[in-house]
C-alpha positions as CSV (number, residue, x, y, z in Angstrom):
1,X,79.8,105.2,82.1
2,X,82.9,106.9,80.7
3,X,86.1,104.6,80.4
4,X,88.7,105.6,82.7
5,X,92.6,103.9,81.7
6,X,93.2,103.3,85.5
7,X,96.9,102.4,84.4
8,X,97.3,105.5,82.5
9,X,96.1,107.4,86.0
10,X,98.7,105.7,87.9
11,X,101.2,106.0,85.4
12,X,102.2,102.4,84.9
13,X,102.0,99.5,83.2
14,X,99.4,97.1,82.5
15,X,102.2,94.3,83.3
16,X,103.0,96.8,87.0
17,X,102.9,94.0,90.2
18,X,101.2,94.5,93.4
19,X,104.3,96.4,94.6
20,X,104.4,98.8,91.9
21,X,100.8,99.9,92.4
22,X,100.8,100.5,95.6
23,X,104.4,102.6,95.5
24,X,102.4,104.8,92.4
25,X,99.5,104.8,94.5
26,X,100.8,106.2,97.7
27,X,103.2,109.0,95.2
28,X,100.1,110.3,93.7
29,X,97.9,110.2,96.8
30,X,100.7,112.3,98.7
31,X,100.7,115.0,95.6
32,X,97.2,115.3,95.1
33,X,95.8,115.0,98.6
34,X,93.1,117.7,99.3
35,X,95.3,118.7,102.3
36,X,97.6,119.7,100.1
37,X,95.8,121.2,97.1
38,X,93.1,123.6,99.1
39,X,91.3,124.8,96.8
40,X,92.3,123.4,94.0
41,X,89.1,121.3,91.9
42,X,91.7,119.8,89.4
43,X,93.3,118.0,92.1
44,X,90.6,116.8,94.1
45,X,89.4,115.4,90.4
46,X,92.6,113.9,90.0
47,X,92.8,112.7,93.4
48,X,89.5,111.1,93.0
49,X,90.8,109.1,90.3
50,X,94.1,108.3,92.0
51,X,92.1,106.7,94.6
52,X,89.3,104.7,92.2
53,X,92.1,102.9,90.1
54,X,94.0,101.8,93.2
55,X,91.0,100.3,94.1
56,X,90.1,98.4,91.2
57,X,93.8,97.3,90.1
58,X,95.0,96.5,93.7
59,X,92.2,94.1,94.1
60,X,93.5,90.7,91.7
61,X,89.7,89.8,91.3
62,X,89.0,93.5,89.9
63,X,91.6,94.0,88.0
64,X,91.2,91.0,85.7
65,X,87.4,92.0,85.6
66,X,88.4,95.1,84.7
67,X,91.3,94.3,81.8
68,X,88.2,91.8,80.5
69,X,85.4,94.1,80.7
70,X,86.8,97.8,80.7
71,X,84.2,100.1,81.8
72,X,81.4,97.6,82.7
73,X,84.1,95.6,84.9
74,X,81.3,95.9,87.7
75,X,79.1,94.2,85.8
76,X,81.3,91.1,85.1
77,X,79.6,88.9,87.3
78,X,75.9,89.5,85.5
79,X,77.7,89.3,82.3
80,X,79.6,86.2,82.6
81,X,76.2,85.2,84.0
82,X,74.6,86.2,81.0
83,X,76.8,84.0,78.8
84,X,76.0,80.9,80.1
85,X,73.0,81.2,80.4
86,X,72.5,82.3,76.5
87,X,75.1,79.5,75.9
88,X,72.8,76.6,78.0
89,X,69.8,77.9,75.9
90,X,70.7,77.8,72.3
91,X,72.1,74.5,73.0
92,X,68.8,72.8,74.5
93,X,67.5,74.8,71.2
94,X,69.9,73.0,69.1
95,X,69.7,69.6,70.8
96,X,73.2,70.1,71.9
97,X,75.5,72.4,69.4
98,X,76.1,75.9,70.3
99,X,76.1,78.5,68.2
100,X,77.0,81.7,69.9
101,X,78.0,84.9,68.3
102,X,78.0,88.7,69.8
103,X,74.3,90.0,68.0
104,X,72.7,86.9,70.1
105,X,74.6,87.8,73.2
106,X,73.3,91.4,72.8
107,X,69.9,90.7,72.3
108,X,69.8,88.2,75.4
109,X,71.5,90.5,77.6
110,X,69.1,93.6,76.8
111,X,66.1,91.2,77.5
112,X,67.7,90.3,80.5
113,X,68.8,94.1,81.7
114,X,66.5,96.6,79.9
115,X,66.5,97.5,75.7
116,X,68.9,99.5,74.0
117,X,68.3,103.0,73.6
118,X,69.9,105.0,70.7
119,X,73.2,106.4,72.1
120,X,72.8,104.5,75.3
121,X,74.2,101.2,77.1
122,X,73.0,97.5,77.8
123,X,71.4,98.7,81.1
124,X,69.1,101.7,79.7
125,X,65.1,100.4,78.8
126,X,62.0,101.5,77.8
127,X,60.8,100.2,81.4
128,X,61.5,96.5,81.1
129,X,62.8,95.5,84.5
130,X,66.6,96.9,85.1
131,X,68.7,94.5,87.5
132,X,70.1,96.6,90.7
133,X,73.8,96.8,91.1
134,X,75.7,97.5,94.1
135,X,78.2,100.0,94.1
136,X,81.9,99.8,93.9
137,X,83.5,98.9,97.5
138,X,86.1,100.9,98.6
139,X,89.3,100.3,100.7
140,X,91.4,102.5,102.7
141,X,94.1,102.3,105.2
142,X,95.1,103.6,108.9
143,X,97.7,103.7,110.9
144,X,97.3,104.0,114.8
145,X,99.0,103.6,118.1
146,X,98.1,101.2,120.5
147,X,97.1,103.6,122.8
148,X,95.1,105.2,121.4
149,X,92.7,101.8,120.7
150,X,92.9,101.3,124.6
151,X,89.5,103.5,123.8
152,X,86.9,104.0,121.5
153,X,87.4,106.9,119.5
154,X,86.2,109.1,116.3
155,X,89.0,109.4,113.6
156,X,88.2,110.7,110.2
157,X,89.1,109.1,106.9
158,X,89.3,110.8,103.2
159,X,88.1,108.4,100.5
160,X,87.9,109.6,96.9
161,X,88.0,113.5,98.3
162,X,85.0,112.7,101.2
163,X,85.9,112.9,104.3
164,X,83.9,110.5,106.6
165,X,84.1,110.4,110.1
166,X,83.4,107.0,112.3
167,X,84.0,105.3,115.6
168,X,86.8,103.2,116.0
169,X,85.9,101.0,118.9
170,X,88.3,100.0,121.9
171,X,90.6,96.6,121.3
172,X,90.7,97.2,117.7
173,X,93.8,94.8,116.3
174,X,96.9,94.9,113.7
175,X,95.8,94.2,110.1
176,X,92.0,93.8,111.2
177,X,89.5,95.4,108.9
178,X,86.4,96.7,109.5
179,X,83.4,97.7,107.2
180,X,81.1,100.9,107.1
181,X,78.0,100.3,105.2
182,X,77.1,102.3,102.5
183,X,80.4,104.9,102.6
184,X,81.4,103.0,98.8
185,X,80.8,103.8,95.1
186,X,76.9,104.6,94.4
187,X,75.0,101.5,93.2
188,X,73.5,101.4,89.3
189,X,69.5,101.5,88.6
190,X,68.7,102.5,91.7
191,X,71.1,99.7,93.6
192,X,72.5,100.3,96.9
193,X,75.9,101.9,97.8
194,X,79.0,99.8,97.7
195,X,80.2,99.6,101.1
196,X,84.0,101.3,102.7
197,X,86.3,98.9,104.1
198,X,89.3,99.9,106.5
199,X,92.3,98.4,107.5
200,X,94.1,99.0,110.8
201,X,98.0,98.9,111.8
202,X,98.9,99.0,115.2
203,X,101.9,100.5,116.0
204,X,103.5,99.8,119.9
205,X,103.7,103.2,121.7
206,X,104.0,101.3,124.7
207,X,106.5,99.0,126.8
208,X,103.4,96.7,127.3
209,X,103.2,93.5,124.9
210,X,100.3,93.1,123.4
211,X,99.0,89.2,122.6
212,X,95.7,88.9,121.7
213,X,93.1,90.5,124.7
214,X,96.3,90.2,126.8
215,X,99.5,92.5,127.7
216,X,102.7,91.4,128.9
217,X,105.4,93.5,131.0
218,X,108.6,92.9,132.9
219,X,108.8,94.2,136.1
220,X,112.1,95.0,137.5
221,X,112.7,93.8,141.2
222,X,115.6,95.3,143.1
223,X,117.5,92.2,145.0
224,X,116.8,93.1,148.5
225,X,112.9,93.3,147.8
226,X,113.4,90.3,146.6
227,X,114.9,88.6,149.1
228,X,112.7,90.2,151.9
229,X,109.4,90.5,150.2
230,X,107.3,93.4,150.0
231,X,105.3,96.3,148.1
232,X,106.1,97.8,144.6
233,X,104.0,99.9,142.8
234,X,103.9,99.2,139.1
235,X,102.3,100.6,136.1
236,X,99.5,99.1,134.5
237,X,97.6,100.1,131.1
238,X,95.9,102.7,133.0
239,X,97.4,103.4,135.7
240,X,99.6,102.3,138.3
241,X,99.1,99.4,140.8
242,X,100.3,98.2,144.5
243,X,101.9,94.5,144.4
244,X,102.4,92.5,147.2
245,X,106.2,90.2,146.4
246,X,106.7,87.5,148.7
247,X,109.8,87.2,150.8
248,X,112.6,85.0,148.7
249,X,111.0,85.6,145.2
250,X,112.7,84.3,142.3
251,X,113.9,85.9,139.4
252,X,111.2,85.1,136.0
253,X,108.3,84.5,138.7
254,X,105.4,85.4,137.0
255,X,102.0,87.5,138.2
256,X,98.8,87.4,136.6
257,X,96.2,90.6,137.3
258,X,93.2,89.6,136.1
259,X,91.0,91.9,133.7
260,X,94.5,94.5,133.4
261,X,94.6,93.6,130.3
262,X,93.4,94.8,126.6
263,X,90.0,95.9,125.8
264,X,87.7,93.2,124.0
265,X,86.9,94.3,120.9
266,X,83.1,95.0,120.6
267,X,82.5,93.7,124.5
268,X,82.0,96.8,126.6
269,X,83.7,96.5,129.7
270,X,85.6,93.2,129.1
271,X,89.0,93.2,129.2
272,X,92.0,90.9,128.8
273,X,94.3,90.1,131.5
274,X,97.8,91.5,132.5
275,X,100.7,89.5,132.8
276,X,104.0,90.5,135.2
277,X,107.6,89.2,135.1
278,X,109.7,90.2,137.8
279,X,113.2,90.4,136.4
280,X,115.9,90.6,139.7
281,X,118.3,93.6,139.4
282,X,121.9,93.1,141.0
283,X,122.7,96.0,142.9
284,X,126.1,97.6,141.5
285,X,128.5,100.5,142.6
286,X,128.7,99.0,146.4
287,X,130.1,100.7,149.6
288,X,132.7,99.5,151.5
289,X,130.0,98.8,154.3
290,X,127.7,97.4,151.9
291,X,130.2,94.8,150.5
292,X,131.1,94.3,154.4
293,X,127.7,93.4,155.0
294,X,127.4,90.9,152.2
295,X,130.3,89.4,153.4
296,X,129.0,88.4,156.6
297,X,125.9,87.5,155.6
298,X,127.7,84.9,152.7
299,X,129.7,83.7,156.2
300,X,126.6,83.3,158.0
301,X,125.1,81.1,154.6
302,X,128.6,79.2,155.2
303,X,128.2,78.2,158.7
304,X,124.9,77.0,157.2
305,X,126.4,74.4,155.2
């Protein structure tokens, strides 16, 4: 495998924070994108690349297994693994003292992954048993609107120049991520495909609130309604519903309608429940007749007293 200088693709730093990566990351991505570059095999190369470093030097636990290992960063693990082990054996050998050096290493970790062919790498034989690697995971990002998770849908993602195409299902949430198997990096001697994780952000379209399964709304109730009761029709989710408001209702009196909610996430035909606030509205801009009327009737709530 060839060794790629994943800083030098993204044009920063080997000391460049979180924050810095991902602001070179998205420049790059936005210059390079296929979308933009039809046609172009340079920048769908480059745009390949863009995307494999961000993947390895966003990730803290691949990044320092990258800056350690370089191009066998994916091997780390096995290596590391290899170590020890090697370490534990020459000091049973040596009733205790270690004595370690690379040319031992080597020869331990091509017994243990396939001999060293002339030109080639530790994971090459001559038919000694080669130790499967999984491919390289990869991570991407999307952005919907909460409406359009109120139902599953197809949306299509471009990862390292592929486009793939998948099913999002209905109640999907902010920042959850969700894994497609076998859409990553191709696996080593024969090992399977890494697998494509993607993470959502839900943006409000709506004047719904959305908490957990649930949705929240305020309802605005005109004073006479509620003072003589009753039918509205208010919007839900999906369409608009007939409410029944008791004579003398008070202002913040809450409504549940159950299964008017959100869609569960993975449970078809399952749904959250949807949550109503009436909020009173003063009438304004009175008639003379109107504020007449009131008048009487506040003499009437007099005589009451």
């Amino acid at each position: 495998m060839e060794y790629i200088d994943y800083y030098k693709v993204l044009g920063i730093s080997k000391s460049a924070d979180e924050k810095e990566i991902k602001k070179a990351y998205r420049r790059l991505a936005r210059k390079y994108h296929p979308d933009l570059n039809k046609g172009n095999p340079e920048s769908e190369k480059k745009f390949k690349e863009i995307n494999e470093a961000n993947e390895v030097l966003s990730n803290p636990d691949n990044r320092k297994k990258y800056d350690q290992h370089g191009k066998d960063w994916k091997h780390a693990d096995d290596i590391e693994k290899a170590r020890r082990q090697q370490g534990q054996r020459r000091s049973s050998n040596s009733g205790g003292q270690q004595s370690f050096n690379e040319e031992d290493y080597s020869s331990f970790f091509e017994s243990m992954f396939g001999g060293r062919q002339a030109g080639g790498d530790a994971f090459s034989g001559f038919g000694q048993r080669q130790t499967k690697f999984k491919g390289q995971d990869f991570h991407a990002e999307m952005t919907l609107k909460l409406s359009d998770v109120y139902t599953t849908q197809k949306q299509t993602v471009t990862v390292n120049g592929k486009s793939i195409r998948f099913s999002i299902p209905a109640g999907v949430t902010d920042q959850q991520t969700i894994k497609i198997k076998g859409y990553g990096g191709p696996g080593a001697n024969g090992g399977p495909s890494g697998d494509l994780y993607i993470k959502f952000t839900i943006t409000n379209d709506t004047d719904f609130v959305r908490k957990g399964d649930d949705l929240y709304k305020e309802i605005p109730l005109d004073l006479y309604k509620a003072i003589l009761g009753g039918e509205i029709i208010a919007n839900s989710f999906d369409g608009k519903v007939k409410l029944n408001v008791n004579p003398e209702t008070p202002n913040g009196t809450k409504i549940k309608l159950k299964g008017k909610g959100f869609p569960v996430y993975k449970k078809e035909k399952s749904y959250g429940d949807l949550y109503l606030t009436y909020s009173i509205k003063m009438p304004t801009s009175l008639t003379d007749k109107e504020k007449e009327l009131f008048t009487q009737l506040s003499n009437l709530r007099d005589e009451r007293i």
